[in-house]
Structure formats: structure tokens, C-alpha cells
C-alpha positions as CSV (number, residue, x, y, z in Angstrom):
1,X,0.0,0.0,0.0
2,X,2.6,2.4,0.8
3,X,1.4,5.3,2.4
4,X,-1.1,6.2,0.0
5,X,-5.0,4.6,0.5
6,X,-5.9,3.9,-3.5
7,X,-9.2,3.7,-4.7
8,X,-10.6,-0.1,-4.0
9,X,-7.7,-0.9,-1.8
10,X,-8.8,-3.8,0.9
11,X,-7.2,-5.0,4.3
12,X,-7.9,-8.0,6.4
13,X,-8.7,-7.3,10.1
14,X,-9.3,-9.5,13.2
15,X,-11.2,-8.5,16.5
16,X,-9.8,-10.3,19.5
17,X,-12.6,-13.3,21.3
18,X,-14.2,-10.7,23.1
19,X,-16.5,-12.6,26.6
20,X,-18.8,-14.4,24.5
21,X,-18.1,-13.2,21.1
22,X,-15.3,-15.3,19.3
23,X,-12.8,-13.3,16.7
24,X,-14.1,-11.9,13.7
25,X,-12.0,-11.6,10.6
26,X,-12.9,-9.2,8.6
27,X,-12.1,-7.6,5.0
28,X,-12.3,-3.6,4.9
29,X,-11.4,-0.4,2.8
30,X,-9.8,1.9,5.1
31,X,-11.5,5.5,5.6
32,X,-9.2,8.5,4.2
33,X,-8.4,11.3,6.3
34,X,-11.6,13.2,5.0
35,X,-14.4,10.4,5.8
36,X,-12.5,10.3,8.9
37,X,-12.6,13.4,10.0
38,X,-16.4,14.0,8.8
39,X,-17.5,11.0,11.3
40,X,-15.3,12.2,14.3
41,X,-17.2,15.5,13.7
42,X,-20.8,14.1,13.5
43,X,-23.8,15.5,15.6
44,X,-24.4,13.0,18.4
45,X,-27.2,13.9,19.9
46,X,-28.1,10.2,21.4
47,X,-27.4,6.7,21.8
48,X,-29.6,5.7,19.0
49,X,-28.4,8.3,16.6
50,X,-24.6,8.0,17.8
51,X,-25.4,3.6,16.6
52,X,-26.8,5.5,13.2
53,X,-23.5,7.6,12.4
54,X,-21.3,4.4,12.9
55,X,-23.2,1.6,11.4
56,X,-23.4,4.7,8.5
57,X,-19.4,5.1,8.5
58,X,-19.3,1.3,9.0
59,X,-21.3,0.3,5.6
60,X,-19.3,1.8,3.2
61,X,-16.0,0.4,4.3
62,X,-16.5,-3.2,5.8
63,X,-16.0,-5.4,2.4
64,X,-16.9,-9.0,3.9
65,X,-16.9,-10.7,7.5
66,X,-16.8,-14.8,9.0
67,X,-20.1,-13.9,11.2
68,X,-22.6,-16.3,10.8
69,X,-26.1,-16.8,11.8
70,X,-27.5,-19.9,13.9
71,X,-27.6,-22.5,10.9
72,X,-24.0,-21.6,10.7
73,X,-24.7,-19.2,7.6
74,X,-22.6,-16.9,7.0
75,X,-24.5,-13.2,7.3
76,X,-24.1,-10.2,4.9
77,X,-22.6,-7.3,6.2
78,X,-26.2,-4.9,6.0
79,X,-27.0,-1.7,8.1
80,X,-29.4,-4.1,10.0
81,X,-26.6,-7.1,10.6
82,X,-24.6,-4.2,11.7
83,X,-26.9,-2.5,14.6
84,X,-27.0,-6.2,16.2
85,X,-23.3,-6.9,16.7
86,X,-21.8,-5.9,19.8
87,X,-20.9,-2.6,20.8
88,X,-17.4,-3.6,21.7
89,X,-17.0,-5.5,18.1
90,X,-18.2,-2.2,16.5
91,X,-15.3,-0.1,18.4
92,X,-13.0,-2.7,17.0
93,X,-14.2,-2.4,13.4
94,X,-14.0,1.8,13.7
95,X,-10.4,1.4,15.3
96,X,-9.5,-0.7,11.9
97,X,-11.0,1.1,9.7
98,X,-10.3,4.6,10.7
99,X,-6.6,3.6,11.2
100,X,-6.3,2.8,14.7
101,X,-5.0,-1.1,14.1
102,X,-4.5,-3.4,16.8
103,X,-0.7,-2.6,16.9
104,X,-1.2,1.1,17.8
105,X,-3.8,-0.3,20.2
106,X,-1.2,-3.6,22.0
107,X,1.6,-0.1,22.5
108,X,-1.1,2.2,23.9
109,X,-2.3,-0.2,26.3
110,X,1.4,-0.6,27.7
111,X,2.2,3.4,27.8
């Protein structure tokens, strides 16, 4: 990639098992600076329309994912798929897709 973000460039990410919730890799487009900022900057006026900005910012960037449904199925990633994962999961996706990786995240944790 270098340090440019190209038009239809992908990246594979991976939340940590999180209590009940195993890993979930994931396939993503991350945001440029722009989209970035634009989110950070959204109006959140409550909990239901903070879930609306994200699973908004969220859409247009997560490509494909492993979750499955009950039957084993895997699930398409839809705004409505989105609003039922958890809300730690969905802090995991924004940190991947906005830039934040897990390795930024592992050398934070220690500082």
C-alpha cells in the first residue's frame, strides 16, 4: 500500500474473542483522512443516533466478515446485521477502519 489509501484498496482485520463473542475476521477499505474526519465530527445527539453515524461510516468500508447466523450461515454485512453486533466489536471495526490497528492499540495499552 505504501502510504497512500488507493481507490478499492482492501485490508484484512481480526477483533480479538471478546466474553462471548469469538474473533471476527474481517475484509475492509480503510477511511481516508476526510471520511475520517467527517465522522469524528458528526452531531451525536443520542445513543440511538450515535449507533446510526457508525453503522453509517461502517457500511461503506467493511467489504466482507466470518459472522454467521445460527444455521452456521454466514451473514451479509447490512445496516441491519450491523446495529445487532456488539458494541465492543463495532469499536473494533472503527479502530481498523479509521486507522487505529491493533498494533497502535497492544503499544497504547502498555504506555
Amino acid at each position: 500500500m505504501g502510504v497512500l489509501i488507493h481507490d478499492g484498496y482492501t485490508l484484512d482485520g481480526k477483533t480479538p474473542p471478546m466474553g462471548h463473542a469469538p474473533e471476527v475476521s474481517f475484509r475492509y477499505r480503510p477511511a481516508l483522512p476526510e471520511q475520517v474526519y467527517e465522522y469524528q465530527r458528526a452531531t451525536r445527539n443520542s445513543g440511538k443516533e450515535e449507533l446510526r453515524i457508525v453503522v453509517d461510516f461502517l457500511i461503506k468500508h467493511l467489504v466482507s466478515w466470518d459472522v454467521v447466523d445460527k444455521s452456521g450461515e454466514t451473514v451479509p454485512v447490512t445496516p441491519e446485521t450491523l446495529r445487532k453486533v456488539p458494541y465492543r466489536i463495532l469499536q473494533k471495526f472503527l479502530d481498523f477502519v479509521t486507522g487505529y490497528d491493533i498494533l497502535e492499540q497492544g503499544q497504547d495499552a502498555k504506555n
